[in-house]
Backbone as JSON Lines, residues from 0, in Angstrom:
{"i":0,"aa":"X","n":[-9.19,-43.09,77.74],"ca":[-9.68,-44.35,77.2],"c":[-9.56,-44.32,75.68]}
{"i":1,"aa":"X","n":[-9.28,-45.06,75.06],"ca":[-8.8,-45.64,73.44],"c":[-9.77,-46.14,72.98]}
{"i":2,"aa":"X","n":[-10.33,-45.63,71.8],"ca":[-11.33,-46.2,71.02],"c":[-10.81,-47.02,70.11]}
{"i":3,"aa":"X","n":[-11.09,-47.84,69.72],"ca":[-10.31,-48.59,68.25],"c":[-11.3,-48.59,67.25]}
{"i":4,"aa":"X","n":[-10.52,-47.85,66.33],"ca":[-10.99,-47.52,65.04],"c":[-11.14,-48.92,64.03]}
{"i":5,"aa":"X","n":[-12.45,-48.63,63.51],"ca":[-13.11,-49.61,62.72],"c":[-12.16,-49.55,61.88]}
{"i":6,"aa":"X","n":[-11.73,-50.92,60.7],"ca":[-10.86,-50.94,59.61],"c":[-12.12,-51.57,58.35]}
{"i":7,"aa":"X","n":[-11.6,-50.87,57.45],"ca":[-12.11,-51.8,56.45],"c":[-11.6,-52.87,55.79]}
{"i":8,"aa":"X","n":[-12.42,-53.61,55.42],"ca":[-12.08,-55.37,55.52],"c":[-10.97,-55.01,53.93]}
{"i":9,"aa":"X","n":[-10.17,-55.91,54.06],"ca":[-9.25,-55.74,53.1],"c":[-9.41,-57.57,51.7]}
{"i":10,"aa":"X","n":[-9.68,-57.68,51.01],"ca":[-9.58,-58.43,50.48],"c":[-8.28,-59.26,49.68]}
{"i":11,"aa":"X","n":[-8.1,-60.58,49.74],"ca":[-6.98,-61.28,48.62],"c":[-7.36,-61.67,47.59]}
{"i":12,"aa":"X","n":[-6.64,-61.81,46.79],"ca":[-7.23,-61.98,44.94],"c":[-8.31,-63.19,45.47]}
{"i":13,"aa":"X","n":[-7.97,-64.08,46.4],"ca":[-8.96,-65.3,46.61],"c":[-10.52,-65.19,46.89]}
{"i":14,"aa":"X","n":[-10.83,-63.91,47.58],"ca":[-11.58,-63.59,48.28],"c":[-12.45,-62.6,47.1]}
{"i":15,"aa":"X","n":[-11.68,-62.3,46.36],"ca":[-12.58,-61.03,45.49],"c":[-12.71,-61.95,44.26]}
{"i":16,"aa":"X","n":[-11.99,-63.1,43.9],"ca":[-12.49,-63.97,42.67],"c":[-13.96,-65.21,43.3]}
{"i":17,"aa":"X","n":[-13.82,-65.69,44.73],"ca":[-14.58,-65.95,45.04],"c":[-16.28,-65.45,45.04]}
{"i":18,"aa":"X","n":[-15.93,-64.09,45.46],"ca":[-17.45,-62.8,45.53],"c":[-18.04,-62.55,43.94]}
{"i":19,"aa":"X","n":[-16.9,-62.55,43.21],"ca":[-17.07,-62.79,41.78],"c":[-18.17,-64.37,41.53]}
{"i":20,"aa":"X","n":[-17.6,-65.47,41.8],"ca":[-18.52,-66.5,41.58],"c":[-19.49,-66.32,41.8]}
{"i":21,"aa":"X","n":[-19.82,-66.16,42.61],"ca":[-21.11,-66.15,43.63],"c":[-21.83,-65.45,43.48]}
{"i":22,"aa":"X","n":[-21.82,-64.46,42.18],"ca":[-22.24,-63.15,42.07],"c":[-22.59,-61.91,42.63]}
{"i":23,"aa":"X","n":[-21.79,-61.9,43.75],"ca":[-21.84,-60.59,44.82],"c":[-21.95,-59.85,43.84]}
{"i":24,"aa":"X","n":[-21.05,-59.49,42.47],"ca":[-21.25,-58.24,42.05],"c":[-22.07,-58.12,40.64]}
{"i":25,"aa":"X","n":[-22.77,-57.37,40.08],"ca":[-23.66,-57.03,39.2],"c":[-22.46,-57.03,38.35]}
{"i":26,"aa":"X","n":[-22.99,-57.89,37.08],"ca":[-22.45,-57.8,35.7],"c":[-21.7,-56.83,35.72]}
{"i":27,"aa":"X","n":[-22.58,-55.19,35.59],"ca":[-21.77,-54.02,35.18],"c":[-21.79,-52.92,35.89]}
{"i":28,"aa":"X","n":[-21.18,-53.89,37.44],"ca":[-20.34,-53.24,38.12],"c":[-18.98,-52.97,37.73]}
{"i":29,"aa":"X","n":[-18.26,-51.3,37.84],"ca":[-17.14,-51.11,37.24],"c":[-16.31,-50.87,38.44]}
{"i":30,"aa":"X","n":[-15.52,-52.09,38.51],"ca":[-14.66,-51.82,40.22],"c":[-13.59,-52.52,39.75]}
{"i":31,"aa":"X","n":[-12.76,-52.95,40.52],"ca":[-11.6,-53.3,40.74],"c":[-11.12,-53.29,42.24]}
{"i":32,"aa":"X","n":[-9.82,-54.6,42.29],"ca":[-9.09,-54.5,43.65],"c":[-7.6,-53.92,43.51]}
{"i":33,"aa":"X","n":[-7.59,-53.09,44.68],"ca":[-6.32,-52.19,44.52],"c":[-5.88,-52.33,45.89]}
{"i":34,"aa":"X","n":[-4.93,-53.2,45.87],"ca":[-4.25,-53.44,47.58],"c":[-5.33,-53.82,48.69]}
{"i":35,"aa":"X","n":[-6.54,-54.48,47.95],"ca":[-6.96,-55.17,48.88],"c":[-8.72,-54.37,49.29]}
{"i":36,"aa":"X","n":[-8.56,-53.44,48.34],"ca":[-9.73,-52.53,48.85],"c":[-10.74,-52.92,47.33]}
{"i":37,"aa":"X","n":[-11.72,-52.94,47.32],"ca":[-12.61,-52.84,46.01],"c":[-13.28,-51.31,45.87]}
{"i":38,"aa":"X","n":[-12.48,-50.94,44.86],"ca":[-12.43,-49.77,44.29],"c":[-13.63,-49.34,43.29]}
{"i":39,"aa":"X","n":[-14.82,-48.72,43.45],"ca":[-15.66,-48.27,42.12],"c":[-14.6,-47.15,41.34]}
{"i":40,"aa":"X","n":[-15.02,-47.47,39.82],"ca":[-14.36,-47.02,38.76],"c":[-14.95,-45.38,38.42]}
{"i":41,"aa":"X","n":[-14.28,-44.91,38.46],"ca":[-14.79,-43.09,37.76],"c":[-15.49,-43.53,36.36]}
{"i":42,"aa":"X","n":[-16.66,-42.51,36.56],"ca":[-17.16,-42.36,35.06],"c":[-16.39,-42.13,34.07]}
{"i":43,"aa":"X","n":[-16.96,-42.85,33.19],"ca":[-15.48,-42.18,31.6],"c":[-16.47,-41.28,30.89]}
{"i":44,"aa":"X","n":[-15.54,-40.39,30.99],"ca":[-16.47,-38.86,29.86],"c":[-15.92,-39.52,28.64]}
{"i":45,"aa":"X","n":[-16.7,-38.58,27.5],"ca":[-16.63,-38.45,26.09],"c":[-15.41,-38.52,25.66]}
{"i":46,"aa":"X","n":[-14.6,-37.63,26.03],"ca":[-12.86,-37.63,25.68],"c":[-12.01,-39.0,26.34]}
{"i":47,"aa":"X","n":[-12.47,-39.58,27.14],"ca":[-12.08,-40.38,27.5],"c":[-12.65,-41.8,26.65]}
{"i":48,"aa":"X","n":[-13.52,-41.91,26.02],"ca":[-14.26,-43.09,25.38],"c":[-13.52,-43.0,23.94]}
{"i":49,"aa":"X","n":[-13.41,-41.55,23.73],"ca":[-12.97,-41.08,22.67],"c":[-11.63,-41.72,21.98]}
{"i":50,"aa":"X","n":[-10.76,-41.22,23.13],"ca":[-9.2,-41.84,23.15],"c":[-8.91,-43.5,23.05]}
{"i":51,"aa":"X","n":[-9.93,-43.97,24.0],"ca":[-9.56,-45.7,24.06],"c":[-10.35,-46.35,22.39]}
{"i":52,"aa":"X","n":[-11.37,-45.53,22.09],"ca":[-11.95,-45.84,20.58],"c":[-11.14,-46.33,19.51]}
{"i":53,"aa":"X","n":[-9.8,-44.65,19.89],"ca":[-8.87,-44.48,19.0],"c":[-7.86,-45.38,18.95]}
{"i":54,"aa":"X","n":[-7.19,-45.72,20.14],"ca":[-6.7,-46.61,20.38],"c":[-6.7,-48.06,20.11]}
{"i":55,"aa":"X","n":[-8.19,-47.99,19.51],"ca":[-8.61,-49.55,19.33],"c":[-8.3,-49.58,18.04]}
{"i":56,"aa":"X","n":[-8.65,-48.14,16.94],"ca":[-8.63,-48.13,15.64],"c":[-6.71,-48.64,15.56]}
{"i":57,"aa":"X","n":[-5.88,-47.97,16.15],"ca":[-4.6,-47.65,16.19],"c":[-3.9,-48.93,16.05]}
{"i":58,"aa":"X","n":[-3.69,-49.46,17.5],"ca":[-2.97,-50.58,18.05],"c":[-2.87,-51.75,17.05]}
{"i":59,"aa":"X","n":[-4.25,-52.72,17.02],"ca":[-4.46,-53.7,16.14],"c":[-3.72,-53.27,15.08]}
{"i":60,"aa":"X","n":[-4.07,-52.68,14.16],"ca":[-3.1,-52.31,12.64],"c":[-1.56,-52.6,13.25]}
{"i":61,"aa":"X","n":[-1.05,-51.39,14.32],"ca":[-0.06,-51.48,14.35],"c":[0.95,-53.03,15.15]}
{"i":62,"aa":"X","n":[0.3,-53.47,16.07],"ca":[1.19,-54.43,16.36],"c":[0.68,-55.98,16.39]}
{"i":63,"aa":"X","n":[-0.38,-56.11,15.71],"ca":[-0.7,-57.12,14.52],"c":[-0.71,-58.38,15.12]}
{"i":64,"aa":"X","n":[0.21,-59.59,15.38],"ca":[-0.05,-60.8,15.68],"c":[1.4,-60.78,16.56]}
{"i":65,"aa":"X","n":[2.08,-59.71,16.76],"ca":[2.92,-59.98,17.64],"c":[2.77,-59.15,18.57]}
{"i":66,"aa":"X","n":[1.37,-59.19,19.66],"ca":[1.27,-59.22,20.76],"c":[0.0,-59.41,20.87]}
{"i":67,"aa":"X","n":[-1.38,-58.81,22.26],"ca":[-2.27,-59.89,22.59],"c":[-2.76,-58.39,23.15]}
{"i":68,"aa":"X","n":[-3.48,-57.87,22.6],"ca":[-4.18,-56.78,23.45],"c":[-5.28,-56.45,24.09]}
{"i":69,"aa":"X","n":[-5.35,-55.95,25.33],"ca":[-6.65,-56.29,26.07],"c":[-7.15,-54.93,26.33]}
{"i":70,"aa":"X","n":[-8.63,-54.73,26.85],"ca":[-8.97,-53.1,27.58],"c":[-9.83,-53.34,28.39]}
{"i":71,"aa":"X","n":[-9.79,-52.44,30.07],"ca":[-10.79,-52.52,30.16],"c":[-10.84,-54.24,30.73]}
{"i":72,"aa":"X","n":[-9.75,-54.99,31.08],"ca":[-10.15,-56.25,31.53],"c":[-8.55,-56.49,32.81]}
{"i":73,"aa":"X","n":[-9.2,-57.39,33.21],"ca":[-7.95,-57.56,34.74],"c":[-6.57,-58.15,34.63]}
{"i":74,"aa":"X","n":[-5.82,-57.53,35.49],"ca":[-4.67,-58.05,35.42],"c":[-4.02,-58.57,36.61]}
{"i":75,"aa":"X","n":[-3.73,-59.9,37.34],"ca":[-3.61,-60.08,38.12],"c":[-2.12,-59.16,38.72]}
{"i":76,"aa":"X","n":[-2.46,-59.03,40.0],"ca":[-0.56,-58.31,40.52],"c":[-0.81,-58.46,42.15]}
{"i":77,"aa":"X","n":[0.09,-59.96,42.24],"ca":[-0.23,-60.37,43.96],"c":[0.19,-59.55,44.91]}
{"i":78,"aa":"X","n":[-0.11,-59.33,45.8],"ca":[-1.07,-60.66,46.46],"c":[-2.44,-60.05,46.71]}
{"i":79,"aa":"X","n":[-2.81,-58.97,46.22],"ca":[-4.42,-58.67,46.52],"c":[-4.72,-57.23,45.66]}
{"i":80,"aa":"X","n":[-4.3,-57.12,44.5],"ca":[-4.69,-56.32,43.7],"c":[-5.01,-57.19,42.19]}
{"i":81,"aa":"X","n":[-5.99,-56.68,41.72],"ca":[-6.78,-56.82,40.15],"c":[-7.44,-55.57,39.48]}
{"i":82,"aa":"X","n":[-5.76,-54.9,38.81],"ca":[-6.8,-53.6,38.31],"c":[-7.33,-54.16,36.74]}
{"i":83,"aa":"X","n":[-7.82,-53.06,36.41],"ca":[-8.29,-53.24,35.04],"c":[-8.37,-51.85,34.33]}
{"i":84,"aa":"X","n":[-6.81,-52.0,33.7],"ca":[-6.29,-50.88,33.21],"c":[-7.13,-50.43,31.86]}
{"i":85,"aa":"X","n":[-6.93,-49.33,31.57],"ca":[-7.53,-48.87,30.0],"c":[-7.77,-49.82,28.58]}
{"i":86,"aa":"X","n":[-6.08,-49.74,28.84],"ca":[-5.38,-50.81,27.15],"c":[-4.19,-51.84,27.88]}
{"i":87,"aa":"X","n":[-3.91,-52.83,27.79],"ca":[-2.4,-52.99,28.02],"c":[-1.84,-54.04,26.76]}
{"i":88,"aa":"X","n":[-0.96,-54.07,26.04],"ca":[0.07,-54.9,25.54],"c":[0.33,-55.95,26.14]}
{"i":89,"aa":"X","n":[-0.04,-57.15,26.14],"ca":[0.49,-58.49,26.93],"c":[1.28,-59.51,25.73]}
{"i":90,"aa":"X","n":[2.5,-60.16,26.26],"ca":[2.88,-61.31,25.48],"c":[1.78,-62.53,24.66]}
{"i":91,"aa":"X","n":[2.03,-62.64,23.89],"ca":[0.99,-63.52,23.35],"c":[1.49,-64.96,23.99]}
{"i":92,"aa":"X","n":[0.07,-65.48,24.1],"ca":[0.14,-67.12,24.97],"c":[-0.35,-68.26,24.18]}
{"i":93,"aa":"X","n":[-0.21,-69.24,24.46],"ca":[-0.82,-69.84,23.12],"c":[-2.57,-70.43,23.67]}
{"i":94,"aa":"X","n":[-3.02,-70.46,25.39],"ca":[-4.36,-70.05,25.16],"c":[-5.4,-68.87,25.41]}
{"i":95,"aa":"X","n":[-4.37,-68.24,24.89],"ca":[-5.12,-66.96,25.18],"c":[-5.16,-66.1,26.21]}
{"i":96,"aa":"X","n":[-4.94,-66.88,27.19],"ca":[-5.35,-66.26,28.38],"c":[-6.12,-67.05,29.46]}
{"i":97,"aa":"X","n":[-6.97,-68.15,28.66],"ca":[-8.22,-69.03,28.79],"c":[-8.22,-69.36,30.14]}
{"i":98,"aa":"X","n":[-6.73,-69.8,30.82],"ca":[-6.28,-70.42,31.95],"c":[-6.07,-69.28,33.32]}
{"i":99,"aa":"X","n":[-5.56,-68.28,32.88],"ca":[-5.83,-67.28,34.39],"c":[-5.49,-65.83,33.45]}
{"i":100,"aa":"X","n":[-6.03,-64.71,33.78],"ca":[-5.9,-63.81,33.77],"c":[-4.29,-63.33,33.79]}
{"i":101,"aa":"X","n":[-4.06,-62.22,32.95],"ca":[-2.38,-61.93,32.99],"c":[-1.72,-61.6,34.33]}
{"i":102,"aa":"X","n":[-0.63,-61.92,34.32],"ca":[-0.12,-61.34,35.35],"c":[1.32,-59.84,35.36]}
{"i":103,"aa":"X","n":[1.86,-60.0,35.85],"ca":[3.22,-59.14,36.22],"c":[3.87,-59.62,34.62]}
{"i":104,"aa":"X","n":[4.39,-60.54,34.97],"ca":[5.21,-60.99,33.56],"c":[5.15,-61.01,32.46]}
{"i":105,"aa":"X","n":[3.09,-60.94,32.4],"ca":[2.78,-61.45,30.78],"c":[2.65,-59.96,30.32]}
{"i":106,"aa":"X","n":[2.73,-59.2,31.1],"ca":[2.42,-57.36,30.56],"c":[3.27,-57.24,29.6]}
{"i":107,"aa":"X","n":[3.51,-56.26,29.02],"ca":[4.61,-55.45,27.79],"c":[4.63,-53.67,28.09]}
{"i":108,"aa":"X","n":[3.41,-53.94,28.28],"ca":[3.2,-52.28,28.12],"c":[1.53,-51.84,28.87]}
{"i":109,"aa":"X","n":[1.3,-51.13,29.75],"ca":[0.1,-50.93,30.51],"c":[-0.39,-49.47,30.28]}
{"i":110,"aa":"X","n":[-1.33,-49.12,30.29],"ca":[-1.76,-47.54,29.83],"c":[-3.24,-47.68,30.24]}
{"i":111,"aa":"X","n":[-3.52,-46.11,30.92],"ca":[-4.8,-45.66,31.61],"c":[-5.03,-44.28,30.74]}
{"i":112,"aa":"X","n":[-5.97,-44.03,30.63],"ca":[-6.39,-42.9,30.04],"c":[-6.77,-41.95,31.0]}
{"i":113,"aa":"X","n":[-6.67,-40.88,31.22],"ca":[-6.52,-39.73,32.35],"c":[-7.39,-38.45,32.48]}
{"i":114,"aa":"X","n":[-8.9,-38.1,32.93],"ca":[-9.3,-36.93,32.62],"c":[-9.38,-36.72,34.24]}
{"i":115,"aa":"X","n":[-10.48,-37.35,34.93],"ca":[-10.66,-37.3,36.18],"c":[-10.26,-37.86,37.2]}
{"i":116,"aa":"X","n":[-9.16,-39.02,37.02],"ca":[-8.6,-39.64,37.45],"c":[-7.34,-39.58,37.61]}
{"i":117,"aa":"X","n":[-6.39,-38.13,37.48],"ca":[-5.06,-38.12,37.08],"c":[-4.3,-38.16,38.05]}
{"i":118,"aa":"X","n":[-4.83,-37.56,39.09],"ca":[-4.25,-37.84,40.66],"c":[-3.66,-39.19,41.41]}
{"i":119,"aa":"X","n":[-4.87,-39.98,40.55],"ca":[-4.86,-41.78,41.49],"c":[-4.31,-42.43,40.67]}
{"i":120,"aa":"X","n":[-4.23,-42.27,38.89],"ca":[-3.29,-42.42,38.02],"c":[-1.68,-42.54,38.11]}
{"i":121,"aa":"X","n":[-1.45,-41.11,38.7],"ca":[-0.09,-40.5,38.41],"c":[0.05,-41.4,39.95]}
{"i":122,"aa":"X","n":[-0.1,-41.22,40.78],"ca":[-0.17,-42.15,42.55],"c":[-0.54,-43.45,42.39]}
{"i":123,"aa":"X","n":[-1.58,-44.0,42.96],"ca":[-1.86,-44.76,43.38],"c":[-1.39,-46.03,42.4]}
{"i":124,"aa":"X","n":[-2.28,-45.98,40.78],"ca":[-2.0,-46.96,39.99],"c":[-0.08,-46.78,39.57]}
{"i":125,"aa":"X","n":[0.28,-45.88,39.57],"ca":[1.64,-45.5,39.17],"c":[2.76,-46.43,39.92]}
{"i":126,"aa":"X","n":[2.26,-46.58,41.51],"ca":[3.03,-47.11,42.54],"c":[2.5,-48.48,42.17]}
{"i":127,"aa":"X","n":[1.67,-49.3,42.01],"ca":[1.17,-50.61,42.04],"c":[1.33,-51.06,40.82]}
{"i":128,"aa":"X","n":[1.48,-50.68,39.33],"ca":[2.23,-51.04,38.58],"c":[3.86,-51.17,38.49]}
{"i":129,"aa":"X","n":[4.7,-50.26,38.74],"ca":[6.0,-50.31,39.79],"c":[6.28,-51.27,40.35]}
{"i":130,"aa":"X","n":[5.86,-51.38,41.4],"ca":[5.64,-52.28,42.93],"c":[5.42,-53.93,41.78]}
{"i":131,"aa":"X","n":[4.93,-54.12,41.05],"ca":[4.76,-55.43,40.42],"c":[5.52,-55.55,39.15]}
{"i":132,"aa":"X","n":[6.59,-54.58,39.18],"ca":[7.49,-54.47,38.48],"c":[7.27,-54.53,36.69]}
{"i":133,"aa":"X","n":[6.38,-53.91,36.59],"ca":[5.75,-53.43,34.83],"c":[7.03,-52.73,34.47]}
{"i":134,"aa":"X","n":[7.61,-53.12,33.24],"ca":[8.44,-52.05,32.93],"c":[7.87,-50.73,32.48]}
{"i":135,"aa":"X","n":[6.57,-50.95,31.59],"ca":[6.36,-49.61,31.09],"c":[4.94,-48.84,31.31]}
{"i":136,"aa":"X","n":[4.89,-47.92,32.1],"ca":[3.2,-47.25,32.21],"c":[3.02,-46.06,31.34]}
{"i":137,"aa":"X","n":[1.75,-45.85,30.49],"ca":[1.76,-45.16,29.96],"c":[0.45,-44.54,30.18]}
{"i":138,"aa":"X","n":[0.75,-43.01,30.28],"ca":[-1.21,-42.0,31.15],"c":[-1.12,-41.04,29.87]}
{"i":139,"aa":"X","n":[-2.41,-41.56,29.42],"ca":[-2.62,-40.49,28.45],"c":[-3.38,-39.66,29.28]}
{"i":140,"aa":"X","n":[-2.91,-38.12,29.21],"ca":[-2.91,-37.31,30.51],"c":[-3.97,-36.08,29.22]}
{"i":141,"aa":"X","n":[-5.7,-36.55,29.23],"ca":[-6.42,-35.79,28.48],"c":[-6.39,-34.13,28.68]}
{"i":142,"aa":"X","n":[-6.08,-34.08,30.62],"ca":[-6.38,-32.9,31.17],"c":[-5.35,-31.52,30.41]}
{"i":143,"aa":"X","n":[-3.89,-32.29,30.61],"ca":[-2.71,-31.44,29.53],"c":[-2.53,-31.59,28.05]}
{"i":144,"aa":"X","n":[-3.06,-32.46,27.83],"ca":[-3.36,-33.18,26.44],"c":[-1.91,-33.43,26.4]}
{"i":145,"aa":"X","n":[-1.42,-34.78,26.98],"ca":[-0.17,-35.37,26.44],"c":[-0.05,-36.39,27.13]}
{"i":146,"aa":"X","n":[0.93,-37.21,26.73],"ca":[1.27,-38.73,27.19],"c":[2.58,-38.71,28.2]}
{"i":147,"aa":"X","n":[2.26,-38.97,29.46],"ca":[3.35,-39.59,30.28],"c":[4.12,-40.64,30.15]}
{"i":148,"aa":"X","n":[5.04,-41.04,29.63],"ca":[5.51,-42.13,29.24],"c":[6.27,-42.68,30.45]}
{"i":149,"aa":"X","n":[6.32,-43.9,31.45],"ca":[6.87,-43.73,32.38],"c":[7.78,-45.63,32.26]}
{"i":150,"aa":"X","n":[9.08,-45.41,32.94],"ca":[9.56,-46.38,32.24],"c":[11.3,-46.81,33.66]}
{"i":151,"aa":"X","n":[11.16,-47.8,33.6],"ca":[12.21,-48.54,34.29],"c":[11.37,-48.42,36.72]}
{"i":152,"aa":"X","n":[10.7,-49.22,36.12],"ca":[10.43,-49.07,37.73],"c":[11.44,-49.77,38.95]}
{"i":153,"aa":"X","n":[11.34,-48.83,40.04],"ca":[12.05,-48.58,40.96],"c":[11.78,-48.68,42.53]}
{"i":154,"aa":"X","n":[12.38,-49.17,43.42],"ca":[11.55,-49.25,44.77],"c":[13.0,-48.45,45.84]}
{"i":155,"aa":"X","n":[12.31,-47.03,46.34],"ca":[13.79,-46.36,46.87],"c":[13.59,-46.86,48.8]}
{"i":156,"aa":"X","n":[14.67,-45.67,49.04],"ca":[15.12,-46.7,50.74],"c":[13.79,-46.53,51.71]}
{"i":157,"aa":"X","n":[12.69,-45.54,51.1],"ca":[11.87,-45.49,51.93],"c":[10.49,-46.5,52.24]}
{"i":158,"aa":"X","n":[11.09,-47.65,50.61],"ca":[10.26,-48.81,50.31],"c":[8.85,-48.14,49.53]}
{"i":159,"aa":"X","n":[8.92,-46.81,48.82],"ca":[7.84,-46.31,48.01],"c":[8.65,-46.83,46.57]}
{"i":160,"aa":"X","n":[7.33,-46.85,45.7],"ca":[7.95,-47.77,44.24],"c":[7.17,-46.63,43.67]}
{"i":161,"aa":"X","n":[8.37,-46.46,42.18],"ca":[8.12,-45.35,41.31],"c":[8.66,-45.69,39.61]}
{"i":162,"aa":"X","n":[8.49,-44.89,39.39],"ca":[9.38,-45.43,38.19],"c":[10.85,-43.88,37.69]}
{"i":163,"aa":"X","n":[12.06,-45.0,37.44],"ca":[13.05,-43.62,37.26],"c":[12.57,-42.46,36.04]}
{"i":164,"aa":"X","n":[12.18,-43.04,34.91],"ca":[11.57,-42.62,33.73],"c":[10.71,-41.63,33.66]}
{"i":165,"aa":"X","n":[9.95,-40.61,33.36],"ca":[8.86,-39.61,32.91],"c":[9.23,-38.96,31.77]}
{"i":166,"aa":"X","n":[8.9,-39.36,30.76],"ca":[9.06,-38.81,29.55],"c":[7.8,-38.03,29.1]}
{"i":167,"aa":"X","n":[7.57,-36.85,29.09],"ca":[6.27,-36.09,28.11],"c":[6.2,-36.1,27.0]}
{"i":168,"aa":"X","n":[5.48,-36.55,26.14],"ca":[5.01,-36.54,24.68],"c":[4.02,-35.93,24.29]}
{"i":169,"aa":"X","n":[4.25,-34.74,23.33],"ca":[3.14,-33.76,23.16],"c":[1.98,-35.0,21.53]}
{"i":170,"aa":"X","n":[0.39,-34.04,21.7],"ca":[-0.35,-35.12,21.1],"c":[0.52,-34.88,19.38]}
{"i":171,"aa":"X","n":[1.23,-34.14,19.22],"ca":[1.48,-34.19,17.79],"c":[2.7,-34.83,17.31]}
{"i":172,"aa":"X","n":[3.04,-35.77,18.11],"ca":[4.54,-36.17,18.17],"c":[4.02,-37.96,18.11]}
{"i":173,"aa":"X","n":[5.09,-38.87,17.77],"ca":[5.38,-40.37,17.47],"c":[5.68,-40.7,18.41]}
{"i":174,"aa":"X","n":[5.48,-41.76,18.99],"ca":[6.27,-42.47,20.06],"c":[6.81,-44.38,19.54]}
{"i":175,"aa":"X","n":[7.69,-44.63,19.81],"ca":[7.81,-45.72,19.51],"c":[7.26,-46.73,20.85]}
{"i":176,"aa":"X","n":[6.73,-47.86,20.75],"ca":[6.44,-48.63,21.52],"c":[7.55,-49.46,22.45]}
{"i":177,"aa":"X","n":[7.48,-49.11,23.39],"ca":[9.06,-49.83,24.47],"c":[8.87,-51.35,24.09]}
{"i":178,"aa":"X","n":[7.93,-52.16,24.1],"ca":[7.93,-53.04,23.77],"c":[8.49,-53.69,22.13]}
{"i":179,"aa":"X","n":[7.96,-53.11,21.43],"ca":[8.36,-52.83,19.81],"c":[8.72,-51.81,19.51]}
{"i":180,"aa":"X","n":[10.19,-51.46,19.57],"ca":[10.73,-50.23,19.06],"c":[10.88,-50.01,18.0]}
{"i":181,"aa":"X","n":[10.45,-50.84,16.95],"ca":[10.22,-50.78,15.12],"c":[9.23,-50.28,15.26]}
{"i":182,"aa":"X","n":[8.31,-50.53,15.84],"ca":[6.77,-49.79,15.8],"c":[6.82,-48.99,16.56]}
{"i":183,"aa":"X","n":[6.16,-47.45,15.65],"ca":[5.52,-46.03,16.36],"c":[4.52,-46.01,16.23]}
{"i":184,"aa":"X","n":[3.87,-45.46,17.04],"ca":[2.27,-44.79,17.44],"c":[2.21,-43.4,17.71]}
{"i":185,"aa":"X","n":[1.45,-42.84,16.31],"ca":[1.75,-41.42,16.04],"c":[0.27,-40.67,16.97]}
{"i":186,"aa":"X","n":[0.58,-40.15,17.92],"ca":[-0.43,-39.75,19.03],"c":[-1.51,-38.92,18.31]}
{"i":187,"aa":"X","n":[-1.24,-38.06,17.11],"ca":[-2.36,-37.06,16.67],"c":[-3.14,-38.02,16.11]}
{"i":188,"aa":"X","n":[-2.85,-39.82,16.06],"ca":[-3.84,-40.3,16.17],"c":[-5.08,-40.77,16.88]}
{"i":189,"aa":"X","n":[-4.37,-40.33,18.06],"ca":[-5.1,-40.63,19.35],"c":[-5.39,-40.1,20.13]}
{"i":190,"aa":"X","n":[-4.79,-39.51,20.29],"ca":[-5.47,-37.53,21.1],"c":[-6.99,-37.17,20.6]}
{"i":191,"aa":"X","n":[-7.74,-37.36,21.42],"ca":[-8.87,-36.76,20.91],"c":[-8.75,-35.02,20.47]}
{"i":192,"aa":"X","n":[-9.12,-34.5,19.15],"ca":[-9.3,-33.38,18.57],"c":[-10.0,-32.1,19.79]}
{"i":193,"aa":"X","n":[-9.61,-31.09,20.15],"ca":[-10.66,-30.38,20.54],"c":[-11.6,-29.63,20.1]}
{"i":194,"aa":"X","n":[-12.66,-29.68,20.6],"ca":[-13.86,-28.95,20.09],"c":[-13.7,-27.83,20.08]}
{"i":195,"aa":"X","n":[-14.04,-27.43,18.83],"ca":[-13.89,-25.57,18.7],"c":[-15.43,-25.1,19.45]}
{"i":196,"aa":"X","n":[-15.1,-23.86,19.77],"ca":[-16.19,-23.17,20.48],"c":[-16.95,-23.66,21.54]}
């Protein structure tokens, strides 16, 4: 005799912006939808608050009024995912945003910051940025202390999506921005320092 296994309910962007109205979820609940599942967010340690801080000091200076930068807020990628990556680079719009949340197209450049999370990083978010065809992901990978730079995504015959690209960037090295290749972002700005002793 066959038991049938319980599934968990899977949600569409419709269904999880709806629960949103209605206030199913507490202000500062830290979740997200990832293929349909509502995901709670890993705690961010110190090194991790640290890095996106830096990042905030960084970015603005560097790419100024020609682009639109967000953290920490959603990005639509149909038909039933809304993550809410670290930092990402989006095209600038002329309202802002005001009208729907970014999508696939309006990205430039997407980046997660990585201590406890590097597994579902390097996987899960890796394939679903891919899969919605981002050209560029970038994991600041705290655990090795360096930046994955990952670039030209790809979907092979087995229908898994990746990207051809993995470039390593150590924290003492420049990177130029795929989006703005006049502009570099010199990482020993952004690498959090380690603590002696």
């Amino acid at each position: 005799m066959s038991r049938t296994q319980a599934k968990p309910k899977r949600f569409t962007l419709d269904e999880y912006h709806k629960l949103t109205e209605i206030g199913f979820f507490h202000e500062d609940d830290r979740i997200e939808l990832i293929k349909g599942e509502i995901i709670e967010m890993a705690a961010k340690g110190t090194a991790h608050e640290t890095c996106l801080r830096k990042l905030w000091k960084e970015l603005p200076i560097l790419v100024g009024d020609r682009g639109t930068l967000q953290s920490q807020a959603p990005i639509i990628l149909p038909p039933n995912s809304e993550p809410e990556p670290d930092f990402a680079i989006l095209q600038n719009r002329p309202d802002d945003y005001l009208s729907a949340h970014p999508s696939p197209s309006d990205v430039l450049l997407v980046m997660e910051i990585s201590d406890s999370t590097l597994k579902y990083d390097r996987e899960v978010k890796l394939s679903l940025y891919a899969e919605a065809g981002i050209s560029d992901y970038w994991i600041f990978n705290l655990f090795d202390n360096q930046l994955e730079a990952h670039s030209e995504p790809f979907q092979n015959s087995q229908g898994n999506f990746g990207y051809h690209n993995r470039r390593i960037v150590l924290p003492n090295q420049i990177i130029a921005l795929p989006c703005f290749p006049d502009l570099s972002l010199d990482l020993s700005r952004v690498f959090p320092q380690k603590l002696n002793g």
